[in-house]
C-alpha positions, 0 to 999 in steps of 0.5 A: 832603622828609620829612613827618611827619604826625599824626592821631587828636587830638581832644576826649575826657572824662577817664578816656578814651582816643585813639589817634595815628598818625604817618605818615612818607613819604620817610623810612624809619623801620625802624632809626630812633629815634622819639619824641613830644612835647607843647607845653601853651598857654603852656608849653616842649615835653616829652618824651612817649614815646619809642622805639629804632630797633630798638622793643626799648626804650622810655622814658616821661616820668614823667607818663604812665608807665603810661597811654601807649604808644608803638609802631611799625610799620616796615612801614607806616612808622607810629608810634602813641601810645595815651593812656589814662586821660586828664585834663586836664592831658594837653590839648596838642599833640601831636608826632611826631619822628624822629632822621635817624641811624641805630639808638640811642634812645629819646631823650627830648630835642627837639633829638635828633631832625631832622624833626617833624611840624605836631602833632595836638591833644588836649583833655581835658575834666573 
């Protein structure tokens, strides 16, 4: 069965930076559209980052534009997300996702995308 799975959480001062990975087996990614996603305590899943199959166009929630980036490297099967310039308010979960369907994206809507991965955590503190 497909597993995502997340790593590289954790607590970090404001002003800091993390790096996730996301590693995926018995999915090849290579020409699959990936995303990122967060889920705040008490709040609705958001769109973090995301990007196309081909890695040539990447899209960005307003929030983070600037401070995150996506990337991917089909050859290790991994997708990486680096958080600079954290505050606060980027304290959540956050979570890895990947489109079955083949080429297309970035798409930045949950139900977009077929497998997810059990989330990584990431606390900022002020």
């Amino acid at each position: 069965q497909v597993q995502l799975v997340e790593s590289g959480g954790g607590l970090v001062q404001a002003g800091g930076s993390l790096r996730l990975s996301c590693a995926i087996s018995r999915l090849t990614i290579s020409m699959r559209a990936m995303g990122w996603f967060r889920q705040a305590p008490g709040k609705e899943r958001e769109f973090v980052a995301a990007i196309s199959s081909t890695g040539g166009i990447s899209d960005y929630a307003d929030s983070v534009k600037g401070r995150f980036t996506i990337s991917r490297d089909n050859a290790k099967n991994m997708v990486y997300l680096q958080l600079n310039s954290l505050n606060p308010e980027d304290t959540a979960v956050y979570y890895c996702a990947a489109k079955l369907r083949l080429l297309g994206g970035p798409y930045s809507r949950p139900s977009e995308y077929d497998y997810w991965g059990q989330g990584t955590q990431v606390t900022v503190s002020s």
